[in-house]
N, C-alpha and C positions, 0 to 999 in steps of 0.2 A: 504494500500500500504506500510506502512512505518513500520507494524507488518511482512508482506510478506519478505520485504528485510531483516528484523533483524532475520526473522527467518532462510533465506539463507546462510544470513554473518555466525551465529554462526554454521551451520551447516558444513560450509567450512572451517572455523577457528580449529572446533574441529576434525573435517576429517583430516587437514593438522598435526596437533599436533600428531591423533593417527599415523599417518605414519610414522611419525619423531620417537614418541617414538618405533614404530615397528623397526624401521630401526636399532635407539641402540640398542636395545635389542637382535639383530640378529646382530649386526656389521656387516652392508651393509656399504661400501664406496663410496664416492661419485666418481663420471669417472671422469677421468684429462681431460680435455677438450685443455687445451695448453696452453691458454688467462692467466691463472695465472703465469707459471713458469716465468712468464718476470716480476714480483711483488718481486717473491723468490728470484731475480736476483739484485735486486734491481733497476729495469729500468722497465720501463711504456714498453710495447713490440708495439712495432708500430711504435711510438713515438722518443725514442732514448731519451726523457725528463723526470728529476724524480733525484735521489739524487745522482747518478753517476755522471752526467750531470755539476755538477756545483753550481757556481750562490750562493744565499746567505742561499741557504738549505746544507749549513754544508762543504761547500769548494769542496765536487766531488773528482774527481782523484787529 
């Protein structure tokens, strides 16, 4: 059983790596999904909390 799983794991581990390096090697980008730009913004997007905000993470506005 415990030969079975490791042989999965490493199959998935190296599955995922060749993708990733397929992906540079062809400069695929990953889709902007949206959930970030509110990070780039410097504010948590949901939220309204994060280093805009205030408080004792660096004074805010």
């Amino acid at each position: 059983m415990k030969k079975t799983l490791l042989i999965i794991y490493l199959c998935f581990g190296m599955s995922v790596c060749a993708w990733y390096s397929v992906a540079a090697a062809k400069g695929w980008q990953a889709p902007n999904l949206g959930f970030v730009d509110g990070f780039a913004a410097g504010r948590v997007s949901g939220g309204g909390y994060g280093r805009s905000y205030g408080g004792s993470w660096g004074g805010g506005k």
